[in-house]
C-alpha positions, 0 to 999 in steps of 0.5 A: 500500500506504501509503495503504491502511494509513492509511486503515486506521489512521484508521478503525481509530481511529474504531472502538470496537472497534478493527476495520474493517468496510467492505463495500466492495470496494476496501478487501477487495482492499486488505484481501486484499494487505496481510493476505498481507505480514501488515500487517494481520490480518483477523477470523476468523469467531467475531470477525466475528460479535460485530462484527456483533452490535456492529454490527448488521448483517452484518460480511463483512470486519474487518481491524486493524493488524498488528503489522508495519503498524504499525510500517511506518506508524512508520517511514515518518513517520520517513523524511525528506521526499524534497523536498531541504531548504534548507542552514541557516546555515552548512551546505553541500550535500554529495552522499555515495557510497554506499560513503562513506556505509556508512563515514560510518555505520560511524564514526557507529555507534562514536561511544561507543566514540571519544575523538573524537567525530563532530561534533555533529548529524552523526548527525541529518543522516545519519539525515536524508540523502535518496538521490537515485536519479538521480546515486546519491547521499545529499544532507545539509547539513553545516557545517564542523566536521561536514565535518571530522568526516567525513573524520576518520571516513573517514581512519579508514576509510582505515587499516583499508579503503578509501581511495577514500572518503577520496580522493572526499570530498578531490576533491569538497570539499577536506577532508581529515583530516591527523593532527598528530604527538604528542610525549612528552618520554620519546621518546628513551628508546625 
């Protein structure tokens, strides 16, 4: 399906008139599939003829983008590679649950609304983390200070849910977020 919508893409933008008309009959059943999930729009019979005056020649099928294929061809180039990548320095492989994942994006999500800020490059590498379907887990490389910065954000996911993704990601790497108490001279007044 992504490979017929590029093919429609690419000749779409060779077109003056921004419509593909191809006779041969791969692309018309490709055509017929993608225009059922309204990922390309087919050319109605007034506009097939004015392309085939354009064209000069009889035009059967014309079919463009559609909005939604457009925006499905977007986002697939924004889809990180599926071949795992290479730790840069500093960074070490971490294997994330889903669970710990939906909490990760969770504390990700608040990040302006925190007066702890998740580390930085956190959120890239979690909008670039791969789900390998064979161990069901998200792969992304973090450095220190990220991993830090996740179990914070697990810790508090722990006070107001589950303490299972805190407790995983301590069993598997050892990092664990511990608060530090916070003093005030006036305590004793209380």
């Amino acid at each position: 399906m992504l490979e017929a919508l590029r093919v429609v893409r690419a000749y779409e933008k060779k077109a003056e008139h921004g419509w593909v008309c191809e006779e041969a009959a791969p692309l018309r059943r490709a055509a017929r599939l993608l225009a059922g999930q309204g990922l390309v729009e087919t050319a109605n019979r007034e506009t097939r003829a004015e392309l085939s005056a354009w064209e000069g020649r009889p035009v059967r099928c014309a079919v463009r983008l559609a909005a939604a294929g457009h925006d499905l061809l977007a986002y697939d180039c924004s889809r990180p590679d599926p071949v795992a990548s290479q730790p840069g320095p500093g960074e070490g492989l971490v294997e994330l649950a889903p669970s710990q994942m939906a909490a990760l994006r969770v504390f990700l999500a608040l990040t302006d609304r925190l007066r702890s800020r998740p580390a930085p490059g956190l959120a890239e590498q979690v909008r670039g983390a791969v789900y390998d379907r064979g161990v069901s887990r998200w792969r992304l490389h973090l450095t220190q200070q990220q991993m830090e910065s996740v179990a914070y954000g697990f810790w508090l996911h722990r006070l107001t849910g589950s303490a299972a993704e805190a407790n995983r990601f301590d069993r598997d790497y050892g990092v664990v977020y511990a608060p530090q108490a916070q003093t005030t001279e006036n305590c004793a007044a209380w």
